[in-house]
Backbone bond lengths (Angstrom), bond angles and torsions (degrees), N, CA, C in turn:
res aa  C-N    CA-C-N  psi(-1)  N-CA   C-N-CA  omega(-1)  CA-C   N-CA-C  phi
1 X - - - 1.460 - - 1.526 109.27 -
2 X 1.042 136.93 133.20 1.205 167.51 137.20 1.595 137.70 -129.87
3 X 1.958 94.96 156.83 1.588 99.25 161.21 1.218 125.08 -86.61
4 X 1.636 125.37 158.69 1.515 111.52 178.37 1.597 86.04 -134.21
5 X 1.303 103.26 146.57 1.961 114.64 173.51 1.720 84.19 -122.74
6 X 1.127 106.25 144.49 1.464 125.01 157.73 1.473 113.82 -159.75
7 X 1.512 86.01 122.43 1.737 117.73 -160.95 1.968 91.03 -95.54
8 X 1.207 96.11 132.29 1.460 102.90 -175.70 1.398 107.02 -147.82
9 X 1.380 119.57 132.37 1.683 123.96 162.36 1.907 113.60 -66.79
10 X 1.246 96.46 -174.05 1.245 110.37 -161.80 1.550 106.02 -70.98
11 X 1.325 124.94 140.90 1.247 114.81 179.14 1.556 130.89 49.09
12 X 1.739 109.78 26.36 1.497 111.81 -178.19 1.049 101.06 -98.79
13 X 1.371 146.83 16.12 1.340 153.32 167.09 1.901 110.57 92.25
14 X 1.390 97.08 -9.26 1.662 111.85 -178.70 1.708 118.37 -35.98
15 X 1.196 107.08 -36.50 1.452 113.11 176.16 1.751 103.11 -68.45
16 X 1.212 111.62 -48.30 1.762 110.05 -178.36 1.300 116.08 -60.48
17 X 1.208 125.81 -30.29 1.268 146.55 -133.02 2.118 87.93 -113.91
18 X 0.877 91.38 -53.92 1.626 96.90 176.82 2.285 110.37 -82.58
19 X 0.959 110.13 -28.95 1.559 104.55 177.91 1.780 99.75 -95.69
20 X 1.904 132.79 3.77 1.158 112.79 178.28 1.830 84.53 -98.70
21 X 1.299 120.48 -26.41 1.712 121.92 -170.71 2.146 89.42 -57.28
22 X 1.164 83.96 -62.61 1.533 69.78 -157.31 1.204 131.71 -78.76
23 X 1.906 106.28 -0.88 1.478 107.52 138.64 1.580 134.84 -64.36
24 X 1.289 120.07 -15.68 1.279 135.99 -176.74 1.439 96.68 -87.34
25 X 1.377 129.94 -52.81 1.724 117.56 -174.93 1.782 114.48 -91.29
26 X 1.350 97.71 6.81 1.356 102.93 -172.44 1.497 138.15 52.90
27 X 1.783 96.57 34.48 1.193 109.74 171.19 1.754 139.48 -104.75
28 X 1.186 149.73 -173.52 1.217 121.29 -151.65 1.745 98.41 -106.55
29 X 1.066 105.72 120.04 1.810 108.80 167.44 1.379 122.70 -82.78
30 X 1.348 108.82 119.48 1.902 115.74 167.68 1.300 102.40 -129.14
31 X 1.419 108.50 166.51 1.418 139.38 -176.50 1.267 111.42 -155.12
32 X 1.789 105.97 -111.17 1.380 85.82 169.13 1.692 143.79 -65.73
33 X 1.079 125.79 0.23 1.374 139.74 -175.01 1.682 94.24 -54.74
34 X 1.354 124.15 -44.53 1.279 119.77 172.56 0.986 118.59 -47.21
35 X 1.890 143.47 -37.79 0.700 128.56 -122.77 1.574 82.32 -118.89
36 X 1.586 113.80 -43.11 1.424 107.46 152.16 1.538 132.65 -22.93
37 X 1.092 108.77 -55.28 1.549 113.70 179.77 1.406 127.55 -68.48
38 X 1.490 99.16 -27.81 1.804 113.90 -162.65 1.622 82.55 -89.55
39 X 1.468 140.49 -15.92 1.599 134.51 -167.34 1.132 99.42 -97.63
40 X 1.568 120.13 -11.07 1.745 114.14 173.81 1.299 112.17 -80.62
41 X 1.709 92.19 -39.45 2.127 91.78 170.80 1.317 116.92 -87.27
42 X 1.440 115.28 0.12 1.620 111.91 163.21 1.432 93.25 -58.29
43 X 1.511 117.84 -78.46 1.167 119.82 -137.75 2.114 113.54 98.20
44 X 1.361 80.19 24.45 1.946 77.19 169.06 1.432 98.99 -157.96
45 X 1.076 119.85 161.86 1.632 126.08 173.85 1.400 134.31 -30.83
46 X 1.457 131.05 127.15 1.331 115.35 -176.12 1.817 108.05 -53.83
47 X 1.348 116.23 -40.01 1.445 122.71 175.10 1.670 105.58 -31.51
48 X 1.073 114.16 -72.57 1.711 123.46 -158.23 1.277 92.10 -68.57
49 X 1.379 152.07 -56.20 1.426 143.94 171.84 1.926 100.15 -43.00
50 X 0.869 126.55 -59.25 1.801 119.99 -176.76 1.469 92.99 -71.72
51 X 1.377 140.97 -41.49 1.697 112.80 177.85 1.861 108.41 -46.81
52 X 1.848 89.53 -63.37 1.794 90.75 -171.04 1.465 113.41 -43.57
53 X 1.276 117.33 -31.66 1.655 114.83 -168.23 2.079 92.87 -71.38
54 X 0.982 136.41 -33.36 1.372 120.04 -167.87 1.799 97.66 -113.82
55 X 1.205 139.22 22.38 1.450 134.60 146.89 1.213 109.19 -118.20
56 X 1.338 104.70 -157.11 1.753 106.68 -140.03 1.993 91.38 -92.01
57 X 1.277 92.40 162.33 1.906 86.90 -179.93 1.280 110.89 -49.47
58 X 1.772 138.92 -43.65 0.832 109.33 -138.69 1.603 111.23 -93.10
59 X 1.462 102.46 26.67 1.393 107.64 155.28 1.829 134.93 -43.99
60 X 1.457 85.86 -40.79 1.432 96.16 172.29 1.571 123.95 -68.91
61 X 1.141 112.43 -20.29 1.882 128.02 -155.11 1.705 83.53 -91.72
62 X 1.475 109.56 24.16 1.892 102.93 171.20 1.623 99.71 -104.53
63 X 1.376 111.12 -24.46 1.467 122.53 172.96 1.566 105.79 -80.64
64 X 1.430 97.65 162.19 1.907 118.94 171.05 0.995 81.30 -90.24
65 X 1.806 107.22 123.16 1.386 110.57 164.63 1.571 134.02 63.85
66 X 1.580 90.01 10.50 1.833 93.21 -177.64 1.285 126.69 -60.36
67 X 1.211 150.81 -7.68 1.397 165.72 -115.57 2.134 78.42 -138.16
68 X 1.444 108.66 -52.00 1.954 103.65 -141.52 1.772 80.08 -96.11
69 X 1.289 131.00 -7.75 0.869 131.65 166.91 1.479 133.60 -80.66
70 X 1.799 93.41 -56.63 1.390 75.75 163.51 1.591 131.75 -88.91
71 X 1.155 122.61 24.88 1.885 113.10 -165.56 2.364 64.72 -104.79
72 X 1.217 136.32 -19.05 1.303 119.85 -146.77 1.502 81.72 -88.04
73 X 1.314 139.16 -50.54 1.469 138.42 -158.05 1.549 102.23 -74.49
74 X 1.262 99.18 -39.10 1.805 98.00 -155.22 2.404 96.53 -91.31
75 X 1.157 87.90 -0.55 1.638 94.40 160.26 1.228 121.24 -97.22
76 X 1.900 119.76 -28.66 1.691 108.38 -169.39 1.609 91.86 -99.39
77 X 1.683 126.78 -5.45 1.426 110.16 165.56 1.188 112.93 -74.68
78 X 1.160 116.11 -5.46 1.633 107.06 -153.49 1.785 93.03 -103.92
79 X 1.368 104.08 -34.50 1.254 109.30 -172.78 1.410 120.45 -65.70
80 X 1.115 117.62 -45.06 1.590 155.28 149.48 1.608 99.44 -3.39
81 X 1.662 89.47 -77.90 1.717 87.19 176.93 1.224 119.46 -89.53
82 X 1.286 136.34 21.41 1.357 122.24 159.11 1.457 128.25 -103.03
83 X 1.214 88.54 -11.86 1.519 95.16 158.86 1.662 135.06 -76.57
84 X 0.983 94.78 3.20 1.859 136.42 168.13 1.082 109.78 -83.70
85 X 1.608 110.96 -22.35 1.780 103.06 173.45 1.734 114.81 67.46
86 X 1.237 99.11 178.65 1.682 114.40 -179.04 2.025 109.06 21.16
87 X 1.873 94.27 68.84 1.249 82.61 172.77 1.505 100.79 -156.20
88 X 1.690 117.29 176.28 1.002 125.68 179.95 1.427 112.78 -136.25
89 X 1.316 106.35 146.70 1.710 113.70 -150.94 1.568 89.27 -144.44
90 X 1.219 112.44 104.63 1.647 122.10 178.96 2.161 90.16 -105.33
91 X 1.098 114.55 131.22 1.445 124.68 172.52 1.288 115.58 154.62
92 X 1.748 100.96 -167.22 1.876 103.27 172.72 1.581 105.11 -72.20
93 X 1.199 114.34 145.14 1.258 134.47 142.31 1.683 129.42 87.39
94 X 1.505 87.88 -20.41 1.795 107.00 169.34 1.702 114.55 -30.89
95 X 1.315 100.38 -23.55 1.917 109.60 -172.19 1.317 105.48 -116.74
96 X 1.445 125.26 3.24 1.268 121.05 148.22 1.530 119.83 -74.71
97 X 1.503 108.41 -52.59 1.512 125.98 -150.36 1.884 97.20 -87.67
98 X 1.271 117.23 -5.40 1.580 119.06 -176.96 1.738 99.75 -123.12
99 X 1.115 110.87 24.08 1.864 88.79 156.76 1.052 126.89 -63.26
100 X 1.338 105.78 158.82 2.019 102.49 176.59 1.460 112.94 67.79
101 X 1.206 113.66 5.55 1.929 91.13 159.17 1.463 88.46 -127.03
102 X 1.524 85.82 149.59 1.503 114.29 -157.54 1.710 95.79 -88.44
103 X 1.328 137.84 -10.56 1.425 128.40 171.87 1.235 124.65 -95.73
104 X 1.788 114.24 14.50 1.070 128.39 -173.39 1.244 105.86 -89.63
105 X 1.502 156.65 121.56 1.456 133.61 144.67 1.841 123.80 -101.31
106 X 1.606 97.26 142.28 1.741 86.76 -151.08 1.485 77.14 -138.36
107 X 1.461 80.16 117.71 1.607 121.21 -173.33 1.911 117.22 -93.91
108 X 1.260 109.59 134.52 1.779 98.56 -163.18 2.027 68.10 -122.96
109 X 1.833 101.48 134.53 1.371 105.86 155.47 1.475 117.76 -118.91
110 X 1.193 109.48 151.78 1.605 98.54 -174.55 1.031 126.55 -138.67
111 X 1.526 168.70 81.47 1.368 129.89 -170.28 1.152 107.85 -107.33
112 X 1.643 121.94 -165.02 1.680 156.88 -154.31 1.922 84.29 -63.77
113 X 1.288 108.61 159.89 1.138 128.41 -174.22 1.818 87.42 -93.53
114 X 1.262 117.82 -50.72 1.258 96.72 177.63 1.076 153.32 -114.98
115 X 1.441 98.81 40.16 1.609 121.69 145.40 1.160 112.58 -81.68
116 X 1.548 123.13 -37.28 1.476 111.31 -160.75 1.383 92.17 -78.48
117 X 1.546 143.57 -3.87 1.664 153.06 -168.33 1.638 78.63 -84.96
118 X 1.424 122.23 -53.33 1.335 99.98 -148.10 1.915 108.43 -76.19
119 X 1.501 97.10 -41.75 1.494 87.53 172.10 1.531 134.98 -65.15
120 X 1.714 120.10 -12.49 0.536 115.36 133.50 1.640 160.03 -64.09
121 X 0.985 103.83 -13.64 2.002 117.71 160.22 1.605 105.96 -82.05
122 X 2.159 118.08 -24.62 1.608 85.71 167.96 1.055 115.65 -101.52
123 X 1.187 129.29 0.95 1.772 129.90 -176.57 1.394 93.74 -60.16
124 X 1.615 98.19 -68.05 1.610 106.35 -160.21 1.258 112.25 -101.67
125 X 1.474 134.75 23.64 1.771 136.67 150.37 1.763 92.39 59.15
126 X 1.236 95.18 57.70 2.203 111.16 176.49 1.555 85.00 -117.42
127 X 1.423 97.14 154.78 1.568 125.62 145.89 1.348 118.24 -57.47
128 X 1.175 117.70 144.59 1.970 110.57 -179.39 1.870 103.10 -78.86
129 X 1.342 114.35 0.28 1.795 96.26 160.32 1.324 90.67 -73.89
130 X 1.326 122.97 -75.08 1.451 135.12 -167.46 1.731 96.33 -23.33
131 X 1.310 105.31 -86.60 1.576 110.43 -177.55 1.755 97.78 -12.89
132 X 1.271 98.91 -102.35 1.451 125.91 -179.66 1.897 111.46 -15.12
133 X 1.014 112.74 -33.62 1.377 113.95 -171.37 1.577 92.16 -92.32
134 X 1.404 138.54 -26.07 1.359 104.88 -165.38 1.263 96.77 -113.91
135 X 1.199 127.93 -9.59 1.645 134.70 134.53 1.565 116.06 -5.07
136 X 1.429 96.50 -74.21 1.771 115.96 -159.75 1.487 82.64 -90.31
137 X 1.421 138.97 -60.61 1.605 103.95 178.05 1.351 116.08 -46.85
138 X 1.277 138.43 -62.00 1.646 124.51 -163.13 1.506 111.74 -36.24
139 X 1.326 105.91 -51.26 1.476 131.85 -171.98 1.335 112.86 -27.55
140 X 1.649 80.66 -56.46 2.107 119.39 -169.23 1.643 87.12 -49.94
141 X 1.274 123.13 -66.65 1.245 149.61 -141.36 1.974 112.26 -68.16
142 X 1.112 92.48 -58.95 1.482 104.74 159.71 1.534 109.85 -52.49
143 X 1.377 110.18 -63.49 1.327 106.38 -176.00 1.632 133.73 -50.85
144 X 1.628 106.53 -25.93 1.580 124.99 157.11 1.206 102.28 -54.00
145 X 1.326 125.71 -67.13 1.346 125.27 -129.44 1.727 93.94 -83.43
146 X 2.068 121.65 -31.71 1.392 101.49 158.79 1.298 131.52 -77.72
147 X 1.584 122.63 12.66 1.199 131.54 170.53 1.685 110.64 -71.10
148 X 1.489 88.01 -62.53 1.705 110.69 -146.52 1.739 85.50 -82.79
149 X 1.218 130.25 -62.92 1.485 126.08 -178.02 1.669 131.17 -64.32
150 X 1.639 95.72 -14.78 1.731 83.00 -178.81 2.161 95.10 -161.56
151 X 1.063 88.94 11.99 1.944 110.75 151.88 1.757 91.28 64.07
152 X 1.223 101.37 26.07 2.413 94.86 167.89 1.278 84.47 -121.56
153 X 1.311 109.71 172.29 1.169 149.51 118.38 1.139 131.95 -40.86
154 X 1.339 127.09 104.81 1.640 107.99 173.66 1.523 128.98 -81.53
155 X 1.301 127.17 17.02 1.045 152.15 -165.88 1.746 87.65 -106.34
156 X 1.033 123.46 -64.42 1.820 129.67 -174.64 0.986 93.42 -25.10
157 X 1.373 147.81 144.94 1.236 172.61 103.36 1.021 125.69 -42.24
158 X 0.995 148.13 17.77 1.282 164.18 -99.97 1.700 92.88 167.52
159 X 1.215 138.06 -22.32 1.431 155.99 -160.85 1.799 94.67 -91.18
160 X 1.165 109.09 -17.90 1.938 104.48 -149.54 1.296 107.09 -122.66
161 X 1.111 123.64 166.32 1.210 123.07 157.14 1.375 126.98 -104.39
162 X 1.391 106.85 -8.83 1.792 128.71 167.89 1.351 104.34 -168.98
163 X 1.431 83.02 129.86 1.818 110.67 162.94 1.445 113.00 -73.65
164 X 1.107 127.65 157.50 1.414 130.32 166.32 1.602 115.74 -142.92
165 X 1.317 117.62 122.78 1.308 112.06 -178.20 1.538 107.36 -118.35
166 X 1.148 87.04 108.83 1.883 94.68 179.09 1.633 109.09 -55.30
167 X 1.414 115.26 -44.91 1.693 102.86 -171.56 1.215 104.82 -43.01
168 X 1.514 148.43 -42.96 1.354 136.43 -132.63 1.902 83.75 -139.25
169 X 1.240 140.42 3.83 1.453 128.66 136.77 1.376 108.38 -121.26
170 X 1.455 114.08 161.67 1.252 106.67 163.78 1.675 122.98 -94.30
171 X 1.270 122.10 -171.61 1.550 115.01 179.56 1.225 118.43 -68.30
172 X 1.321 126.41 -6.97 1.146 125.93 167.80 1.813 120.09 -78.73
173 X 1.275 92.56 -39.27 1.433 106.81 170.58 1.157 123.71 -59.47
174 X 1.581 110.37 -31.25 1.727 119.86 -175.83 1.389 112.08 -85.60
175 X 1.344 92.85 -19.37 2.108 104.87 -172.88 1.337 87.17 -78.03
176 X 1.449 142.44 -65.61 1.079 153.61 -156.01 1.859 114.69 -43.96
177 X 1.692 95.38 -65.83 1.905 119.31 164.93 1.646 104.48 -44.02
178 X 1.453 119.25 -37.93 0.928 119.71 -176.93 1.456 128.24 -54.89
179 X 1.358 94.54 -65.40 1.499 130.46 -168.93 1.509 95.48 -55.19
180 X 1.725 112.34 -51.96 1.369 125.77 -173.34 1.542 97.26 -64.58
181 X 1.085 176.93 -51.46 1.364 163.46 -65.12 1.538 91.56 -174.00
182 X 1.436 132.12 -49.07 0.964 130.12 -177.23 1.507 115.52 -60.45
183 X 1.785 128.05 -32.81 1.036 132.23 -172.33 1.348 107.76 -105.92
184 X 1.153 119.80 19.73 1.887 129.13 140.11 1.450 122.30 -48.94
185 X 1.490 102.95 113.87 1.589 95.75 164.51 0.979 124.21 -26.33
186 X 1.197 139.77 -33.92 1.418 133.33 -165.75 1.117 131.51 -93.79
187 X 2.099 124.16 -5.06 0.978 141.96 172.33 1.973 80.98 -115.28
188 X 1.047 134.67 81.86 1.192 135.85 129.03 1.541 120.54 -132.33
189 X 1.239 92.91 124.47 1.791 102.52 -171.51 1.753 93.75 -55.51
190 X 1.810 85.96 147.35 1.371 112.34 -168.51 1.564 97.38 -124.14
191 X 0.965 120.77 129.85 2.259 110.49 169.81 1.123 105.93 -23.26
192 X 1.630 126.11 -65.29 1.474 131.69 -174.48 1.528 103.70 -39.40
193 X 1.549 136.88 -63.81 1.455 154.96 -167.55 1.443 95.10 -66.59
194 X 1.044 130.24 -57.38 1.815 124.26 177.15 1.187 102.49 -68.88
195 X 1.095 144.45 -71.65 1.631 122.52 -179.52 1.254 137.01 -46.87
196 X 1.571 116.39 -29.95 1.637 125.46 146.26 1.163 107.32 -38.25
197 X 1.209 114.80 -72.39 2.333 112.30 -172.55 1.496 113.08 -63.35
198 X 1.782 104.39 -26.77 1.683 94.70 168.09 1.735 107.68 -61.76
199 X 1.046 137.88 -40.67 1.109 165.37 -162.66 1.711 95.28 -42.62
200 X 1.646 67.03 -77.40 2.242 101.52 -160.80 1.788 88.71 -48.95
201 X 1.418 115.89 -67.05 1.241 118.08 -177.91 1.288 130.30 -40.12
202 X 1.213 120.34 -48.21 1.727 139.72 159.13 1.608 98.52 -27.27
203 X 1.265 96.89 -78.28 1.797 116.67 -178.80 1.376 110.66 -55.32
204 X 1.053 129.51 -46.07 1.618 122.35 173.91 1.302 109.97 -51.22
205 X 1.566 114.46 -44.95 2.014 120.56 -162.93 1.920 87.31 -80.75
206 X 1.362 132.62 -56.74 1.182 112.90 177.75 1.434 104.89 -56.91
207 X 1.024 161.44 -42.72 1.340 147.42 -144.81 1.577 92.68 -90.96
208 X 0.983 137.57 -37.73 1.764 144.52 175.01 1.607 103.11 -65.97
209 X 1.103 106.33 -37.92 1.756 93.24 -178.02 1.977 98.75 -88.92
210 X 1.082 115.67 -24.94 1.781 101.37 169.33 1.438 121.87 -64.81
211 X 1.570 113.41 -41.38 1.381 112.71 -171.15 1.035 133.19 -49.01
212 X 1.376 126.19 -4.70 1.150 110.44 163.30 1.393 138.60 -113.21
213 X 1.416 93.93 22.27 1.679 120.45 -176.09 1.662 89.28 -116.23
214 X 1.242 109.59 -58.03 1.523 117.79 -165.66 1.498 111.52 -115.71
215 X 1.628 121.70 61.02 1.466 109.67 170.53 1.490 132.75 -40.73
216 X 1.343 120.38 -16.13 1.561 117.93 -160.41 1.733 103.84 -125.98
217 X 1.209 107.95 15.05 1.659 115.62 -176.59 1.573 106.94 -102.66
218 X 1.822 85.64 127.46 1.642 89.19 -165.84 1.823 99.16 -100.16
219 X 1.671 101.63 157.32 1.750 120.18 -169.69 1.162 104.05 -114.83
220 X 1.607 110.20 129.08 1.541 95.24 164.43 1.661 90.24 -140.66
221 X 1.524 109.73 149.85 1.501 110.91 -163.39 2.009 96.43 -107.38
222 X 1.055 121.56 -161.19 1.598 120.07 150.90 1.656 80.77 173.73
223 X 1.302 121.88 116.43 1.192 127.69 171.24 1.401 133.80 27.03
224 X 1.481 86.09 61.69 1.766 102.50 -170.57 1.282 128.26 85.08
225 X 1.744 109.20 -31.33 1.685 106.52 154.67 0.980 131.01 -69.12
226 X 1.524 134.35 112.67 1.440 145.53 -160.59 1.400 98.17 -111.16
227 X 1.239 107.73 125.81 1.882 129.60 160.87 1.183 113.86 -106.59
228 X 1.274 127.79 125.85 1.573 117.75 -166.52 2.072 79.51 -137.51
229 X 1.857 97.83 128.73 1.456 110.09 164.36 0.960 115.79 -106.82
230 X 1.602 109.39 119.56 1.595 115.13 170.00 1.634 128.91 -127.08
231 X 1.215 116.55 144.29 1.548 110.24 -162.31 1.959 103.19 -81.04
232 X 0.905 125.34 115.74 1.591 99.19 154.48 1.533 119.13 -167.02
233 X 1.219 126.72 164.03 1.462 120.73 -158.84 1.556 110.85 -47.63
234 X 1.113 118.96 163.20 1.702 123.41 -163.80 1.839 77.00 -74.86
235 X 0.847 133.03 -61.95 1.684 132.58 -151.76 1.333 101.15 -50.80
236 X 1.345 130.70 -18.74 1.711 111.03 -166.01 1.552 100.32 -135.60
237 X 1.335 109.10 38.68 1.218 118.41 168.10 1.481 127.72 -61.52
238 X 1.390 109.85 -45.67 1.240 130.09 171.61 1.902 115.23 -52.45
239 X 1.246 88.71 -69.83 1.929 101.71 157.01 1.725 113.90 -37.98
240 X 0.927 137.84 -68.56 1.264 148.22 132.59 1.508 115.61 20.73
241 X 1.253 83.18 -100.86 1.763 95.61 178.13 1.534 116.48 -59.70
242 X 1.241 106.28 -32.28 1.599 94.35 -179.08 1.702 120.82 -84.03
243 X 1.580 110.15 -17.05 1.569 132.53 171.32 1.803 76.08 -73.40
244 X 0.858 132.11 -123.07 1.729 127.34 -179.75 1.576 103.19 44.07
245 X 1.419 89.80 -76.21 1.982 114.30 -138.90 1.800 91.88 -79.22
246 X 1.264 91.86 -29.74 2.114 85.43 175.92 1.434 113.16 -74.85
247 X 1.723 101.86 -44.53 1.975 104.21 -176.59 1.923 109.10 -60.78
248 X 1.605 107.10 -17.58 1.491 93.78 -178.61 1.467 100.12 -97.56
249 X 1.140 122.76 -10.84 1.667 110.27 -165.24 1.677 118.51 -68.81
250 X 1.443 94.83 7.53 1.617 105.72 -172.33 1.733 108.49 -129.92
251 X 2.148 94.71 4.59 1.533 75.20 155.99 2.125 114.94 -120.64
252 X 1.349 90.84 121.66 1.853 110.33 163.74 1.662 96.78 -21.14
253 X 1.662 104.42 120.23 1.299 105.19 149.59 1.525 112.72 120.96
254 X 2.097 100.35 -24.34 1.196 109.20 -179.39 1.907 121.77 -80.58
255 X 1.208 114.40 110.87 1.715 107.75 -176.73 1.037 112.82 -93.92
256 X 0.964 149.45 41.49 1.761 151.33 -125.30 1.225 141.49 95.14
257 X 1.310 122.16 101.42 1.860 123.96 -165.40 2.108 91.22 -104.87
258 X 1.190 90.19 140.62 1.614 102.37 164.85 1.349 103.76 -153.55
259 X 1.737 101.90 114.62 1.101 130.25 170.76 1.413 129.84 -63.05
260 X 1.050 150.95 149.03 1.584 131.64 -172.14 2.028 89.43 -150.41
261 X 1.144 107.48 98.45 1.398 92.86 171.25 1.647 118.79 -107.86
262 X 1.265 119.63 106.56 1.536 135.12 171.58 1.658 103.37 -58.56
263 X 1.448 92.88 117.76 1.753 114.80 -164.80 1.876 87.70 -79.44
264 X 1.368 108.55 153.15 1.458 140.65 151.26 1.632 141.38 -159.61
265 X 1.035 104.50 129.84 1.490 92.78 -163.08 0.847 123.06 -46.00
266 X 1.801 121.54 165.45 1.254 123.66 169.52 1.333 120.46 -65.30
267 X 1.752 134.15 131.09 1.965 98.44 175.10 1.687 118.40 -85.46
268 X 1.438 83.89 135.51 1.693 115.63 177.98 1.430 107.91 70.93
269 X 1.522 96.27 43.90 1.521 110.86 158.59 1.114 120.83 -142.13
270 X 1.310 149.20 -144.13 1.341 151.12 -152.96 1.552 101.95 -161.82
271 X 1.784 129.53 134.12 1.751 126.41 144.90 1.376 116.83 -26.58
């Protein structure tokens, strides 16, 4: 049992390549369904969440706090179902938000710039400048958004646990490496590896229900003990923690919240 993320550009066949894997291990495939969910806890259209994902970040800087919001929604959906195990998650960020557990495998697919030119001129009946130009923008675009939203590169390689280059296999070949890599001892969830993502997940769904009281307060769970860090003047500490202890008491899973609030002054006032 394992998860698989495979991060794929436009037209590298990554979507095929990830819905034939998890027809072959018989596990559950999402993509956008995340993005569905994370637009219910936006509170704005699934549309405008898929524009921001393919223009430039500062799409988000139209929201209060859109940036701590959205990496917070589109992490506790994502987390949600992987802690469900036996699944595959082709999209943004699945190989950011799952480092460090060892039952994860996070797959980079890729091919030739000009094949993906050519399927792009027949999908969408473009010229290969045309093709080619909105090619290398998407590219551009992704590559911001793992800069500016979660500080990699998605290009780093160093991100994966296998590359795949379709020019020189085909999709069958990549489904195949896949399938094989996934049923390695070493991508089989262990208690230790499932309780980490119970963990991460815990902390993602509290950190989604703070954001919008507390964008910049960090969660960390460990088996139901929840630590939540938050910055705010020594005077409203009390307020604080107890706004805290009500927004979690309605989320499943929590056995203990401990608040830690790091004092700072008020500006152009005094402790």
């Amino acid at each position: 049992m394992a998860v698989i993320t495979v991060s794929r550009g436009s037209y590298s066949r990554g979507k095929e390549v990830a819905e034939k894997v998890a027809q072959g291990l018989g596990y559950e495939c999402i993509s956008r369904d995340i993005l569905i969910e994370a637009s219910e806890q936006f509170r704005i259209p699934e549309i405008k969440l898929v524009r921001a994902i393919h223009d430039a970040p500062s799409v988000l800087n139209r929201f209060t706090h859109g940036k701590e919001k959205y990496v917070a929604y589109i992490r506790a959906a994502l987390l949600k179902h992987a802690k469900k195990d036996n699944l595959v998650y082709h999209g943004l960020a699945g190989h950011f938000f799952l480092q460090g557990i060892s039952h994860v495998l996070k797959v980079r697919v890729i091919a030739g710039l000009e094949d993906r030119v050519k399927e792009e001129m027949e999908r969408e009946n473009i010229s290969a400048e045309d093709a080619r130009y909105t090619l290398m923008k998407d590219d551009e675009e992704r590559r911001k958004w793992g800069l500016q939203l979660y500080g990699h590169d998605t290009r780093d390689s160093s991100l994966y646990d296998l590359v795949v280059h379709i020019k020189t296999k085909t999709v069958d070949d990549a489904v195949s490496l896949v399938m094989h890599a996934a049923r390695l001892p070493c991508y089989q969830t262990t208690p230790e590896s499932q309780q980490m993502i119970e963990d991460l997940a815990l902390a993602a769904e509290i950190k989604a229900a703070l954001v919008d009281e507390f964008p910049n307060s960090e969660t960390v769970s460990e088996k139901g003990v929840v630590s939540v860090r938050i910055d705010a003047p020594p005077i409203q500490e009390k307020q604080v923690v107890e706004k805290v202890e009500n927004i979690l008491e309605k989320v499943d899973g929590v056995q203990e919240v401990r608040v830690h609030v790091i004092p700072f002054p008020l500006i152009g006032g005094s402790e």
